[in-house]
LOZA-448945 format. One line per field, with one value per residue: residue number from 1; residue in one letter; x, y, z of N, C-alpha, C in turn. Coordinates in Angstrom, 2 decimals, decimal comma, always signed. Last residue first. Example, Ala and Ser with C-alpha at 12.3 -4.5 7.8 and 13.67 -1.06 7.14 Angstrom:
seq: c(2_1) .
type: c(S_A) .
n.u: c(+12,85_+13,19) .
n.v: c(-2,25_-5,69) .
n.w: c(+7,08_+7,80) .
ca.u: c(+13,67_+12,30) .
ca.v: c(-1,06_-4,50) .
ca.w: c(+7,14_+7,80) .
c.u: c(+12,90_+13,20) .
c.v: c(+0,03_-3,30) .
c.w: c(+7,87_+7,80) .
END
This chain:
seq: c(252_251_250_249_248_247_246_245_244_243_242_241_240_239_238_237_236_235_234_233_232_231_230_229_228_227_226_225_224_223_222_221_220_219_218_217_216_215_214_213_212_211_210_209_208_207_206_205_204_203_202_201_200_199_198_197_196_195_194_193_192_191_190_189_188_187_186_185_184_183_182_181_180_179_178_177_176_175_174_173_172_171_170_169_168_167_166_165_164_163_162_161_160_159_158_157_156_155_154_153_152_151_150_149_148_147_146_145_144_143_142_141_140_139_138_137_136_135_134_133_132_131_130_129_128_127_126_125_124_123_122_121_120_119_118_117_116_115_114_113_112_111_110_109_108_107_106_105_104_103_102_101_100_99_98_97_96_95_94_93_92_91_90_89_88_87_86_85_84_83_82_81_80_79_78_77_76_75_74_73_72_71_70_69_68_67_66_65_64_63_62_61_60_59_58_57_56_55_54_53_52_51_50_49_48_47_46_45_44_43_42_41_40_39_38_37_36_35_34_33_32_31_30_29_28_27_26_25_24_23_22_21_20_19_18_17_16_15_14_13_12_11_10_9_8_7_6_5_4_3_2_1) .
type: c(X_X_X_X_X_X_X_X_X_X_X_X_X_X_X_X_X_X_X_X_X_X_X_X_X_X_X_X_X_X_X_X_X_X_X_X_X_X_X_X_X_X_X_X_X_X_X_X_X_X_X_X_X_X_X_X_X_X_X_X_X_X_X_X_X_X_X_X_X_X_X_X_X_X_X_X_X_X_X_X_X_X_X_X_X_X_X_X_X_X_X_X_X_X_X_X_X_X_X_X_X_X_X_X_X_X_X_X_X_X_X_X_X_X_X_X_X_X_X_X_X_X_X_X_X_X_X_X_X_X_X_X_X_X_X_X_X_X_X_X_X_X_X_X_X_X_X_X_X_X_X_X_X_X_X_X_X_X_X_X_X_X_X_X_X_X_X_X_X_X_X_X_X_X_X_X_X_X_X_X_X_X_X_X_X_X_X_X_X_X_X_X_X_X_X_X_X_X_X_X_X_X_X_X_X_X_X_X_X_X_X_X_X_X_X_X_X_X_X_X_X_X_X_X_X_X_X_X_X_X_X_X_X_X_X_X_X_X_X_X_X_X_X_X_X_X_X_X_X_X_X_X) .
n.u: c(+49,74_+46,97_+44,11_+42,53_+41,97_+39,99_+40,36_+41,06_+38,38_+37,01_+38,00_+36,62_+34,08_+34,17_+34,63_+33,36_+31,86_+32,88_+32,28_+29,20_+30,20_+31,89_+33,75_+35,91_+37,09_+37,16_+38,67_+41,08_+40,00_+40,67_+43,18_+44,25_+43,02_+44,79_+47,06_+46,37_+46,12_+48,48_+51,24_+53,02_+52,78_+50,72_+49,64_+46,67_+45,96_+47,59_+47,56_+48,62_+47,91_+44,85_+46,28_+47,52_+44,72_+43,29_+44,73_+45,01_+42,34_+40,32_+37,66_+37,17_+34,85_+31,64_+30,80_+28,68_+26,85_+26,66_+24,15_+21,69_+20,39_+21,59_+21,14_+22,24_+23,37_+24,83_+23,94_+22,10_+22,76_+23,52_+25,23_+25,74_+26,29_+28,74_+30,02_+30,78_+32,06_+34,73_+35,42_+36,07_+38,46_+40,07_+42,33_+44,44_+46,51_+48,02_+49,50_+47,61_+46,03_+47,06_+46,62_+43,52_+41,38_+41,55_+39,64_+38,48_+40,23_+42,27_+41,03_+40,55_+43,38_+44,56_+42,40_+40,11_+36,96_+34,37_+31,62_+31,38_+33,59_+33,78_+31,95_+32,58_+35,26_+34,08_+32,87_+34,72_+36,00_+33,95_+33,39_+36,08_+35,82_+33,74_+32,33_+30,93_+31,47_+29,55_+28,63_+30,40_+29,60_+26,93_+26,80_+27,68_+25,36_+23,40_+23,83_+24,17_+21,53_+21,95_+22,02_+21,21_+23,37_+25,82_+25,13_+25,96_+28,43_+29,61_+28,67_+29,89_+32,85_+32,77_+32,95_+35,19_+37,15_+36,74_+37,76_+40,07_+41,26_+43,00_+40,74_+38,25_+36,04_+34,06_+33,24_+31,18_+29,36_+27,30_+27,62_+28,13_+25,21_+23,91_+24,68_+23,79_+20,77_+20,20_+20,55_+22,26_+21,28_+21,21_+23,54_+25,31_+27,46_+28,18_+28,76_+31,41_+32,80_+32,34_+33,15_+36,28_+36,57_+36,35_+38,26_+41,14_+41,24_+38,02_+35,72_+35,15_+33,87_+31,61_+29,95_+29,52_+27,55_+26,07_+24,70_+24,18_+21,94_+20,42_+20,14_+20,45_+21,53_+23,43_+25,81_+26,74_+27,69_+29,80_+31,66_+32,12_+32,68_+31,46_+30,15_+28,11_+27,62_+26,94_+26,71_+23,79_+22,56_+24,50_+26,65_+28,49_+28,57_+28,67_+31,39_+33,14_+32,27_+34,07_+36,59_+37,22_+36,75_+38,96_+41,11_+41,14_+41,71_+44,43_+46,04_+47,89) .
n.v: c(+141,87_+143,07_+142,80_+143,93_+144,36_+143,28_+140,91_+139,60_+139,44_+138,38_+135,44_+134,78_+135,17_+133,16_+130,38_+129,25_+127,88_+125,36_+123,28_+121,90_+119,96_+120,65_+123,29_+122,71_+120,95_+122,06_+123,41_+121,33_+120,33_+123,00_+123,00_+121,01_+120,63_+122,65_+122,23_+120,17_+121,74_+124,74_+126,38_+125,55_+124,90_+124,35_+125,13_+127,29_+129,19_+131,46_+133,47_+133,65_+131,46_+132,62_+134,78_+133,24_+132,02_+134,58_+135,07_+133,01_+130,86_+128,25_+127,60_+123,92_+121,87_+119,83_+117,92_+119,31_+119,83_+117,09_+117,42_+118,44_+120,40_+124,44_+126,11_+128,07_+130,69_+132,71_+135,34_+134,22_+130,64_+127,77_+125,76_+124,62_+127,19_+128,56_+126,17_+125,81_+127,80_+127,86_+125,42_+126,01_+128,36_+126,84_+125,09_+124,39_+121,64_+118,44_+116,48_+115,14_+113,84_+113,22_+114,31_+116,24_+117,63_+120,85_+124,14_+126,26_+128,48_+127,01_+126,86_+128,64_+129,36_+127,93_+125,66_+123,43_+121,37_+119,85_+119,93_+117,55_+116,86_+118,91_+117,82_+115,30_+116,26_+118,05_+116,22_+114,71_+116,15_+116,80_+114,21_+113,79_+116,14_+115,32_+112,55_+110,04_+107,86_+108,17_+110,69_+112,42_+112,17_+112,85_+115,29_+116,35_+116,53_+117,11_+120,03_+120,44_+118,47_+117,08_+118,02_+120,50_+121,69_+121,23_+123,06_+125,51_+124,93_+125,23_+127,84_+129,75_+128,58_+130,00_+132,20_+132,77_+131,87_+134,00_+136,49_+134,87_+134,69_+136,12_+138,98_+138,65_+139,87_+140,32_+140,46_+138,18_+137,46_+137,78_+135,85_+133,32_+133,07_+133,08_+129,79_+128,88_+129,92_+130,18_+129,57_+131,50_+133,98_+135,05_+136,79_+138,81_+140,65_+142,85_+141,61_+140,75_+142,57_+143,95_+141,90_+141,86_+144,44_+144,11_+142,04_+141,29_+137,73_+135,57_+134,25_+132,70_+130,64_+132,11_+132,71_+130,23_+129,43_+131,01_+130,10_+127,48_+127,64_+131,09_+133,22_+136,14_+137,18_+135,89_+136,54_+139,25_+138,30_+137,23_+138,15_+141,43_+144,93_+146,81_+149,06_+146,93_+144,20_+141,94_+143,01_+143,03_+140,70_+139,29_+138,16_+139,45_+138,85_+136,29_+136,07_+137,29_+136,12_+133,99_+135,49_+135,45_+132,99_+131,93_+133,42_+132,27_+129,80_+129,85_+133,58_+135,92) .
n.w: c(+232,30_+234,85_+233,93_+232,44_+229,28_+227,89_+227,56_+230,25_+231,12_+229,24_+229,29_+231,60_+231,24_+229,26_+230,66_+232,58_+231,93_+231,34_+233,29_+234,68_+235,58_+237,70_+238,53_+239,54_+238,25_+235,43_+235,43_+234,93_+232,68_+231,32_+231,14_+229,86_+227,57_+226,56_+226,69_+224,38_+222,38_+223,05_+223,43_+226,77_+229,34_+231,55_+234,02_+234,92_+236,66_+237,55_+236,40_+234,01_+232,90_+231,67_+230,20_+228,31_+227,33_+226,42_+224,51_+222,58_+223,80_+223,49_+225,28_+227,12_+226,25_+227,25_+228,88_+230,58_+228,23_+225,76_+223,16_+222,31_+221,85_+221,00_+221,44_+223,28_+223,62_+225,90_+227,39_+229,41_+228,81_+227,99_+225,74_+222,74_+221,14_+222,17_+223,03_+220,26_+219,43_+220,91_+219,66_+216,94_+217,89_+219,00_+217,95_+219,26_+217,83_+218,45_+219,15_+220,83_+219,00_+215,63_+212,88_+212,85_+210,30_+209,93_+209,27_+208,20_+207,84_+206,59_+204,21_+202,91_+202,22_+200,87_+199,18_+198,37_+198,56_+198,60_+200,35_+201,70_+202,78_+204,52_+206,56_+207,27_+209,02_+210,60_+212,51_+213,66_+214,74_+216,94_+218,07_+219,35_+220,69_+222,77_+223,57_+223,97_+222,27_+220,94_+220,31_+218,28_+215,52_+215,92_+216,58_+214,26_+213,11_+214,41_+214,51_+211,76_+210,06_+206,65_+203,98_+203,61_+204,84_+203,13_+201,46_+202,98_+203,68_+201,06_+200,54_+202,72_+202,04_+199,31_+199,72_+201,34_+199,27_+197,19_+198,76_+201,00_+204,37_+206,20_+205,95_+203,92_+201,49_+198,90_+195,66_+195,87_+197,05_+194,66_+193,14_+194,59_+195,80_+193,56_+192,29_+194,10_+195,84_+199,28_+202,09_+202,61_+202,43_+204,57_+205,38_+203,96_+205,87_+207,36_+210,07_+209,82_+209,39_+212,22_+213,77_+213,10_+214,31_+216,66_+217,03_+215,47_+215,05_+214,47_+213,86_+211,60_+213,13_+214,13_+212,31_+211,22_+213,27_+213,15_+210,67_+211,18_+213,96_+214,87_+215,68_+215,23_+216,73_+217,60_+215,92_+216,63_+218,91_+218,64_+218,25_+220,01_+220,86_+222,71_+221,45_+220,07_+222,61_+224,85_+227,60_+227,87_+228,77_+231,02_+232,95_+234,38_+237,48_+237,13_+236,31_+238,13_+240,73_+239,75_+239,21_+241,71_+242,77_+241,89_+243,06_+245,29_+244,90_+244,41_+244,99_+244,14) .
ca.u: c(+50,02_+48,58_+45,17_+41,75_+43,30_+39,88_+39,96_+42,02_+39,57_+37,15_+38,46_+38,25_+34,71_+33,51_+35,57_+34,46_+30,98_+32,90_+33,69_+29,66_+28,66_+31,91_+32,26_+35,04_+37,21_+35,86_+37,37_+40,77_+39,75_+39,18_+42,60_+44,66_+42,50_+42,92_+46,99_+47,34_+44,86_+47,77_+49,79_+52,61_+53,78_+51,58_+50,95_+47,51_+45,12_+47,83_+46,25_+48,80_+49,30_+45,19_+45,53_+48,08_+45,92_+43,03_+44,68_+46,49_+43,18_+41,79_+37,65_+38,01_+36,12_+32,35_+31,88_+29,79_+27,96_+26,11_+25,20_+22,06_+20,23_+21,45_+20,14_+21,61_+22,15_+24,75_+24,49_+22,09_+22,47_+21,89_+25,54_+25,51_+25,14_+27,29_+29,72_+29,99_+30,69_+33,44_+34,84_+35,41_+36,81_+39,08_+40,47_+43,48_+46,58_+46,80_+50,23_+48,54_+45,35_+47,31_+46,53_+44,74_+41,54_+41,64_+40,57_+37,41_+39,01_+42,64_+41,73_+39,55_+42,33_+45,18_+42,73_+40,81_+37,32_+35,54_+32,03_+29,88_+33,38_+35,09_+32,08_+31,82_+35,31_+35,04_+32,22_+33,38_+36,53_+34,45_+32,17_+35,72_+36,88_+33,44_+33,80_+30,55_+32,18_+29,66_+27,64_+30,03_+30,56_+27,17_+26,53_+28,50_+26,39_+23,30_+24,26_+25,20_+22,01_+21,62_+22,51_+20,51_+22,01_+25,15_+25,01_+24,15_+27,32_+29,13_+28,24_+28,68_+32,19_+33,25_+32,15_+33,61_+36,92_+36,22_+36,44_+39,77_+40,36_+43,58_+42,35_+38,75_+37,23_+33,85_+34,48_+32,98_+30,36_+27,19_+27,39_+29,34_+26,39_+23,20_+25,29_+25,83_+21,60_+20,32_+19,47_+22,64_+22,27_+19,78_+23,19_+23,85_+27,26_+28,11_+27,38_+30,26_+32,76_+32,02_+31,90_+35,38_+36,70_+35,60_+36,88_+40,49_+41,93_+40,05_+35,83_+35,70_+35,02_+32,63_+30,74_+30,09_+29,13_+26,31_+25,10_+24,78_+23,35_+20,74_+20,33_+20,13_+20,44_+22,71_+25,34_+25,88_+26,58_+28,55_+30,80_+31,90_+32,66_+32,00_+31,19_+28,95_+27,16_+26,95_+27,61_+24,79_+22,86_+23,50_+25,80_+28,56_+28,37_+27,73_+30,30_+32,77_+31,88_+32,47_+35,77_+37,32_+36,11_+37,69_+40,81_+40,63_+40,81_+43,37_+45,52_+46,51) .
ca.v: c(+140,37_+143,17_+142,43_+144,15_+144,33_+144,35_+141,83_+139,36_+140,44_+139,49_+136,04_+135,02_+135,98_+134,61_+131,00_+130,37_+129,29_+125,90_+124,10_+123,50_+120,11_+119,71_+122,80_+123,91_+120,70_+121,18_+124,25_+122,46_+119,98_+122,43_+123,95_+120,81_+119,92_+123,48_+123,08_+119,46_+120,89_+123,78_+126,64_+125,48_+126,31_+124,33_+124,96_+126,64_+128,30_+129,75_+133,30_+134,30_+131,50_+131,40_+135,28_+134,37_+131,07_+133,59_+135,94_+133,63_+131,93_+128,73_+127,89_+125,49_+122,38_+121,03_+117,62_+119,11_+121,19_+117,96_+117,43_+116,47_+119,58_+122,04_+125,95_+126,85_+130,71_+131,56_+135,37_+135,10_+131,75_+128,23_+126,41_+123,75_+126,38_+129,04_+126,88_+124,89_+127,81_+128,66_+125,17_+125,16_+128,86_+127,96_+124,46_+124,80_+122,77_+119,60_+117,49_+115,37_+115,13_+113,14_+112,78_+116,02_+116,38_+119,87_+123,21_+125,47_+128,72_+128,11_+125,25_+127,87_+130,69_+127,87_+127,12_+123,58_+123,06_+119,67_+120,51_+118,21_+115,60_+118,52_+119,99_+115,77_+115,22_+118,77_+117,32_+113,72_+115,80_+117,62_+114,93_+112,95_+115,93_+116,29_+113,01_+111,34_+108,03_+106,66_+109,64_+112,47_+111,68_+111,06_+114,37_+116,48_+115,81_+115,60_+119,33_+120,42_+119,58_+116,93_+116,60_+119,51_+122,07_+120,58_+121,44_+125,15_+124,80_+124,03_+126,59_+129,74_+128,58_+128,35_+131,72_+133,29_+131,38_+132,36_+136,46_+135,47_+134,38_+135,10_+138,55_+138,81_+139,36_+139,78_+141,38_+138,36_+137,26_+138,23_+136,57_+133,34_+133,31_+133,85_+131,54_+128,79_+128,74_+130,62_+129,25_+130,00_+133,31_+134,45_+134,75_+138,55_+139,11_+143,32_+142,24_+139,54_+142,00_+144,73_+142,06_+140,62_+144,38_+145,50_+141,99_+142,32_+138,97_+135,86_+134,84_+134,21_+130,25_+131,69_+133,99_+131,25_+128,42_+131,09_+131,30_+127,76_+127,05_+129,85_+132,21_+135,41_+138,36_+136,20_+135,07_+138,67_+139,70_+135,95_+138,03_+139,74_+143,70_+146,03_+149,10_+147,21_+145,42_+142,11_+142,53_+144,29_+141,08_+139,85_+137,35_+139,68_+140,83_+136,88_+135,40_+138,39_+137,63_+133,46_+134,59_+136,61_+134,06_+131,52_+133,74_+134,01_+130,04_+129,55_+131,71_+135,46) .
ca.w: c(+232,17_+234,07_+234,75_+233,61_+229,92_+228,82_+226,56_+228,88_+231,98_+229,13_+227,86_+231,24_+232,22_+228,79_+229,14_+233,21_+231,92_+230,19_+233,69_+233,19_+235,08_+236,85_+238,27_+240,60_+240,03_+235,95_+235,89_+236,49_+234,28_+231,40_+231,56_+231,37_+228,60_+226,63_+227,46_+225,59_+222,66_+222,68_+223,61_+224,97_+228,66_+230,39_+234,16_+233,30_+236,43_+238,09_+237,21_+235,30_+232,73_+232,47_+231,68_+228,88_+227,97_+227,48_+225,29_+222,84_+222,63_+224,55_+224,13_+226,79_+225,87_+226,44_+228,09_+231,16_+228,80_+227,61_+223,72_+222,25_+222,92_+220,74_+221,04_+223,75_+222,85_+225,11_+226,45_+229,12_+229,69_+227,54_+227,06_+223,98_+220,93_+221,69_+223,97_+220,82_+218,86_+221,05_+220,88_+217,59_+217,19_+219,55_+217,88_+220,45_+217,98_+217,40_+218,64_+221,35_+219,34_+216,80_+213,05_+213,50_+211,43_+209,18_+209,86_+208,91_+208,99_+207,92_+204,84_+203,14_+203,22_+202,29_+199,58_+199,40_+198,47_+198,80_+199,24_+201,37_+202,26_+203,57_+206,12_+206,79_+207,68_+209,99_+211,32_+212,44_+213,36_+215,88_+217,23_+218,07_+219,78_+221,87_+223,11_+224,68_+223,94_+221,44_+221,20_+219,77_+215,94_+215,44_+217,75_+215,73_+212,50_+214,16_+215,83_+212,20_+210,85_+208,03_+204,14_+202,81_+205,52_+204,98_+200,87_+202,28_+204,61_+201,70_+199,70_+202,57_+203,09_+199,82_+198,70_+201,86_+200,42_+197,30_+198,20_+200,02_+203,28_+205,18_+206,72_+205,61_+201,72_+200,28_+196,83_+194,74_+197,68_+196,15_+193,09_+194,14_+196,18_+193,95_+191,66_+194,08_+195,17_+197,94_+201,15_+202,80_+201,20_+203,46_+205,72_+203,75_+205,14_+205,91_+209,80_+209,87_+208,55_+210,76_+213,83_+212,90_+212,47_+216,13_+217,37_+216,32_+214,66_+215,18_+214,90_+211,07_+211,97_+215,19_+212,92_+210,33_+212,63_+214,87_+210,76_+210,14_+213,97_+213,51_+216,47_+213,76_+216,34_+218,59_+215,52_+215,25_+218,77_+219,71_+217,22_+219,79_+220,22_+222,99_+222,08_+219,32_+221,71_+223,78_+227,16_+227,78_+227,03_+230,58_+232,48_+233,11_+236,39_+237,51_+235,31_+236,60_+240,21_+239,84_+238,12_+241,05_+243,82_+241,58_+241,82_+245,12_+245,56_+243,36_+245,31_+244,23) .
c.u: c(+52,00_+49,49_+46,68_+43,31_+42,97_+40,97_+40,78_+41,74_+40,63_+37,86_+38,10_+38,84_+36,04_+34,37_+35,33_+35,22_+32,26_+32,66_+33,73_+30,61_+29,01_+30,41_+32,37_+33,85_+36,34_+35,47_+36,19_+39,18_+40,05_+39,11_+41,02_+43,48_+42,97_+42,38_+45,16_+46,60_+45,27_+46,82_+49,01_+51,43_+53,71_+51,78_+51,59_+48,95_+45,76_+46,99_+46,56_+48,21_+49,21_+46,54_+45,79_+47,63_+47,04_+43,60_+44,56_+46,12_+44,42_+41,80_+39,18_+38,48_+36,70_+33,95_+32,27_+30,94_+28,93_+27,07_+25,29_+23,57_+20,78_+20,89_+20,28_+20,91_+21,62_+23,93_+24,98_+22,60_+21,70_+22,17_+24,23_+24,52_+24,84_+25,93_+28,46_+29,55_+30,23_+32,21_+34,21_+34,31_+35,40_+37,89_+39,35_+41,99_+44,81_+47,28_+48,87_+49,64_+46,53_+46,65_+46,93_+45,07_+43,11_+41,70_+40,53_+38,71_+38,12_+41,38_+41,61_+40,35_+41,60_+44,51_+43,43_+41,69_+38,91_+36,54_+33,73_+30,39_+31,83_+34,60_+32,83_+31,94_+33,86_+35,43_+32,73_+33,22_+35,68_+35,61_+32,86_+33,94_+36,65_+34,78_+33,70_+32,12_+31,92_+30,84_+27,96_+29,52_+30,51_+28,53_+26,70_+28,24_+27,64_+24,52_+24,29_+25,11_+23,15_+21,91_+21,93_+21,11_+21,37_+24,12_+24,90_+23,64_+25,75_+28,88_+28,33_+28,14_+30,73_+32,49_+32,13_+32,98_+35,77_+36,47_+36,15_+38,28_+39,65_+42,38_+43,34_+39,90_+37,69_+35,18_+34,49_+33,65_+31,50_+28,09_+27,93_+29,00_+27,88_+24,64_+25,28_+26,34_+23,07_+21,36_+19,37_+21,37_+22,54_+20,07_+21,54_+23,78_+25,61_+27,94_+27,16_+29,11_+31,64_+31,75_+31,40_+33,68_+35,62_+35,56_+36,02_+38,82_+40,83_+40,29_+37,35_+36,26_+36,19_+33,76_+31,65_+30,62_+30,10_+28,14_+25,30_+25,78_+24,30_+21,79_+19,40_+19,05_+20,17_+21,40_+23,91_+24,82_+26,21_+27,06_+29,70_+31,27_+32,61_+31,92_+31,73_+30,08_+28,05_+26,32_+28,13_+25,68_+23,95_+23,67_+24,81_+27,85_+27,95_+27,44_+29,30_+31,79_+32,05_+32,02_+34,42_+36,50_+36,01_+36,85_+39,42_+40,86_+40,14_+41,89_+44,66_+46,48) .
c.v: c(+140,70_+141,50_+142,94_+143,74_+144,82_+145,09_+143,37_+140,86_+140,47_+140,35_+137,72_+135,46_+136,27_+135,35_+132,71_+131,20_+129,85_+127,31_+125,21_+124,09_+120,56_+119,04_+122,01_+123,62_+121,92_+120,62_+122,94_+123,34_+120,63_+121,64_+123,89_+122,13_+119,36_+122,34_+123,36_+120,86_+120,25_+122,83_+125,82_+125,80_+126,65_+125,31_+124,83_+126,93_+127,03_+129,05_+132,18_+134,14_+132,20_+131,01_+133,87_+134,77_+132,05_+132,49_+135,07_+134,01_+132,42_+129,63_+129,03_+125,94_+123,21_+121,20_+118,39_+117,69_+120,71_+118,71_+117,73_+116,50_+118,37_+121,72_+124,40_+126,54_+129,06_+131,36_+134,25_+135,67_+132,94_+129,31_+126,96_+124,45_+125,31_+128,15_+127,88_+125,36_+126,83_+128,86_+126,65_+125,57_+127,82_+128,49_+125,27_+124,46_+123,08_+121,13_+118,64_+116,57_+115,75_+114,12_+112,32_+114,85_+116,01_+118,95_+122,21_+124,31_+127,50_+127,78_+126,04_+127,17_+129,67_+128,77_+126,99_+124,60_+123,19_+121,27_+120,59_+118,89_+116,35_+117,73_+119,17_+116,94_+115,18_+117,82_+117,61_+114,75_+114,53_+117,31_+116,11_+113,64_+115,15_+116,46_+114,04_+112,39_+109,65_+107,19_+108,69_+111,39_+111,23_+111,09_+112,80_+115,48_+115,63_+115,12_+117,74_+119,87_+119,43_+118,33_+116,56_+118,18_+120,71_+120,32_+120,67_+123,69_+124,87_+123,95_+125,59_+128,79_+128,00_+127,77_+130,12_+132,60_+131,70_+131,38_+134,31_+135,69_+135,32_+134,76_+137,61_+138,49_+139,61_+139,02_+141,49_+139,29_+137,90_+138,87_+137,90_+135,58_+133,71_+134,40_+132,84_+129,92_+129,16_+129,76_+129,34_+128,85_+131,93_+133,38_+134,24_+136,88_+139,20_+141,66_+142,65_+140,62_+141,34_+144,10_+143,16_+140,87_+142,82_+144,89_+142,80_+141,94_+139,89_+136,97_+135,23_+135,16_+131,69_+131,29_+133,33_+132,37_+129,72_+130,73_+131,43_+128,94_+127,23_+129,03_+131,06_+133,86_+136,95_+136,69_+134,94_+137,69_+139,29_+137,06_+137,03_+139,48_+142,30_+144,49_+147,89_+147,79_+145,80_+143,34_+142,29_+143,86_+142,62_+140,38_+138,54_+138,85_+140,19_+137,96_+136,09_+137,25_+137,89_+134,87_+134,47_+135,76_+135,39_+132,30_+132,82_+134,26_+131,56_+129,97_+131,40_+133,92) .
c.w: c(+231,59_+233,58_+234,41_+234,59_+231,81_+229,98_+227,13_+228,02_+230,54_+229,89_+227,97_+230,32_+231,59_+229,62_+228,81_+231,97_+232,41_+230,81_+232,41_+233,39_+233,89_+235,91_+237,09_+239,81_+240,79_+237,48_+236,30_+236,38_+235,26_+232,36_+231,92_+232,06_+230,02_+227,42_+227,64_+227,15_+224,02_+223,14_+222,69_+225,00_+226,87_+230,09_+232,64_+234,27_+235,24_+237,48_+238,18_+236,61_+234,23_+233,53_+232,46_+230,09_+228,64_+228,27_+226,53_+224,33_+223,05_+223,17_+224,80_+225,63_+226,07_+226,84_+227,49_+230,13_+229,62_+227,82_+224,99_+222,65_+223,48_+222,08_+220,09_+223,13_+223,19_+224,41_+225,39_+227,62_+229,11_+228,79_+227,01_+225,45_+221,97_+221,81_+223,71_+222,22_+219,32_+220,06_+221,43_+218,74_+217,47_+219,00_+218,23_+219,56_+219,22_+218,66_+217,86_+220,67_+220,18_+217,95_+214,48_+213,07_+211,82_+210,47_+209,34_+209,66_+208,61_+208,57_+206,33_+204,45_+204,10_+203,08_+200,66_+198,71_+199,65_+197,51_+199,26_+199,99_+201,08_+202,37_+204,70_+205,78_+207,07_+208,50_+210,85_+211,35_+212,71_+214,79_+216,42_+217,40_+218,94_+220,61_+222,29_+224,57_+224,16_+222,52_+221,57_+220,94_+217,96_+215,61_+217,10_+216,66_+213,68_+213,92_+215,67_+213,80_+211,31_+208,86_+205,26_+203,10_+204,86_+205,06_+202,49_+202,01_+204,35_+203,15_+200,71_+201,68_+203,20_+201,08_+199,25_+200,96_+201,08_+197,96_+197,89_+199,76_+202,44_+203,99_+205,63_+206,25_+203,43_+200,51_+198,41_+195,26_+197,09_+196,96_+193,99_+193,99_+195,90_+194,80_+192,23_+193,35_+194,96_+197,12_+199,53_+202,43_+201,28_+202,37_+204,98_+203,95_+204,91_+205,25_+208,50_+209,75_+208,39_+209,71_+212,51_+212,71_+212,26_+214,16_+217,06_+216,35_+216,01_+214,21_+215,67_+212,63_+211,63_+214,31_+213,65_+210,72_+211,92_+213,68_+212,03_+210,67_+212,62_+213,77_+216,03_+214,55_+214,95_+217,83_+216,76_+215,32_+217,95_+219,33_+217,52_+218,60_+220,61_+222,36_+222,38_+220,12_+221,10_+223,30_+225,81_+227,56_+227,07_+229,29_+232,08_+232,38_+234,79_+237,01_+235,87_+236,05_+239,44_+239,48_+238,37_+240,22_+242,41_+242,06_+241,06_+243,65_+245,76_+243,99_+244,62_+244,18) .
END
């Protein structure tokens, strides 16, 4: 398959698959949760928890009471004490949900993104503004905690993909069917390929990805190639691709 019939394949699965049917319990996301709330806190909180199987992520994330991010430290600690998910413990969920409450009372998360963001329109430097923020709100460190919110590279050349990132900025930037679009101060044509095991595997096959590592190196070779077919929104090709992936649609 040529690049050119595999953009052909892609444009037809964004098209099929631009509609809420897409999101449901047969067919896990946790774009489902953070959809039925379409809160930037609680969008942040399913996309952080958003790795491992997709049936379990969405079990977990629907047994969370997000009211809570209003509620004071005891209401939470409360709450949370046998709330547990993969690497993060019960006071890692506890952790979480605090200092994204102490956020809320400092600024919104798109302000805080976009002060990194605005002077070179750089979604990398808006996400280790926030991430030194998140840190700076409630300083909390755990090798659970540390996992799902991340830490600032001292090189972007050796970081890692950042996927959860950049699919919650695709949540909140992008405005379809299934995006929620509910920043304004960022533009879709600086968004990020949201890269996972799966999706750099399909990429791999596809021709679309010559690297061979899987990293921040491979997510902005993969983003200017979408951006040579659309340099607006190279981002809308991430859903399609992550669901032939899902959906074992290819042989890989």
């Amino acid at each position: 398959m040529n690049l050119s019939e595999v953009k052909i394949l892609l444009d037809k699965e964004i098209e099929s698959r631009n509609n809420i049917f897409e999101l449901s319990y047969e067919k896990p996301d946790p774009l489902l949760i953070a959809s039925k709330y379409q809160d930037e806190s609680v969008a942040l909180i399913c996309a952080l928890f958003g790795y491992g199987n997709a049936g379990l992520i969405v079990k977990f994330l629907d047994n969370l009471d997000f009211s809570l991010l209003d509620g004071s430290d005891e209401m939470i600690i409360k709450e949370f004490s046998s709330h547990y998910y993969r690497f993060q413990k019960s006071e890692d969920v506890i952790a979480v949900f605090i200092a994204l409450k102490r956020l809320k009372e400092l600024d919104s998360i798109e302000d805080i993104f976009y002060e990194g963001y605005k002077k070179e329109h750089n979604i990398l430097d808006g996400l280790w503004y926030f991430i030194d923020t998140l840190r700076a709100a409630y300083p909390h460190t755990t090798q659970g905690y540390n996992f799902l919110i991340g830490s600032v590279p001292k090189k972007v050349s050796s970081a890692g993909t950042y996927k959860r990132y950049m699919m919650y900025l695709r949540w909140m930037v992008r405005k379809d069917e299934l995006d929620m679009g509910l920043w304004s101060k960022i533009d879709k044509k600086d968004l990020l390929m949201p890269l996972d095991t799966h999706t750099f595997k399909v990429s791999r096959k596809l021709g679309l990805l010559k690297r061979k590592s899987y990293d921040m190196k491979a997510v902005l070779e993969l983003t200017d190639r979408f951006r040579q077919w659309d340099e607006n929104d190279p981002v809308k090709y991430d859903f399609a691709l992550y669901r032939i992936g899902q959906e074992k649609l290819l042989k890989i």
